[in-house]
C-alpha positions as CSV (number, residue, x, y, z in Angstrom):
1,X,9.0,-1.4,12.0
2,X,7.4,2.1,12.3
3,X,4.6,3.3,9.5
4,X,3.3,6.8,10.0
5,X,-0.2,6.5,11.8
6,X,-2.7,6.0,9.0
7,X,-5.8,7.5,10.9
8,X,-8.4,9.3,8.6
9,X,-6.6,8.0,5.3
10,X,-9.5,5.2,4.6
11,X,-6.8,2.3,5.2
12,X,-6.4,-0.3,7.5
13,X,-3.9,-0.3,9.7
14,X,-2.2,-3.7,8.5
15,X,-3.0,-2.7,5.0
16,X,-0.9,0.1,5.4
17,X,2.0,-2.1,7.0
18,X,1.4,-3.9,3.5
19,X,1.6,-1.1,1.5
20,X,4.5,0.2,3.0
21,X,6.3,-3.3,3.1
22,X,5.7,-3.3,-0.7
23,X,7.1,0.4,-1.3
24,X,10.0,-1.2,0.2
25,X,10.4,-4.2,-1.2
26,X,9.3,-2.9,-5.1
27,X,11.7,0.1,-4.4
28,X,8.7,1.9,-5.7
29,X,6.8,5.3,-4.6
30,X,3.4,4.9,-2.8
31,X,2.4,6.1,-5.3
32,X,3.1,3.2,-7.9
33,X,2.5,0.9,-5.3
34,X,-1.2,2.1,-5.1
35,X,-1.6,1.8,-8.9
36,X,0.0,-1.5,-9.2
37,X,-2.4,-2.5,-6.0
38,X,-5.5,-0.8,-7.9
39,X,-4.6,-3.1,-11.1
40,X,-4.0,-6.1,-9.1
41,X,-7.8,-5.8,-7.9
42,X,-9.2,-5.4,-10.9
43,X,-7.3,-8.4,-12.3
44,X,-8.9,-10.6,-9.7
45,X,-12.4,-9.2,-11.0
């Protein structure tokens, strides 16, 4: 698998694999990834 190269983006390397597995997998944009991540974390609060 090839992910772009996530330098300077504030994200960790296999978080970005993660993110980009889920975009996949959801059939989602990043960007609905992100908020469904960002709700996800705040559920777990």
């Amino acid at each position: 698998m090839q992910i772009s190269h996530p330098a300077g983006n504030g994200v960790a390397g296999w978080k970005h694999a993660v993110l980009h597995f889920l975009r996949l997998h959801m059939d989602a944009t990043l960007q609905e990834v992100l908020d469904w991540a960002e709700e996800m974390e705040r559920v777990r609060a």
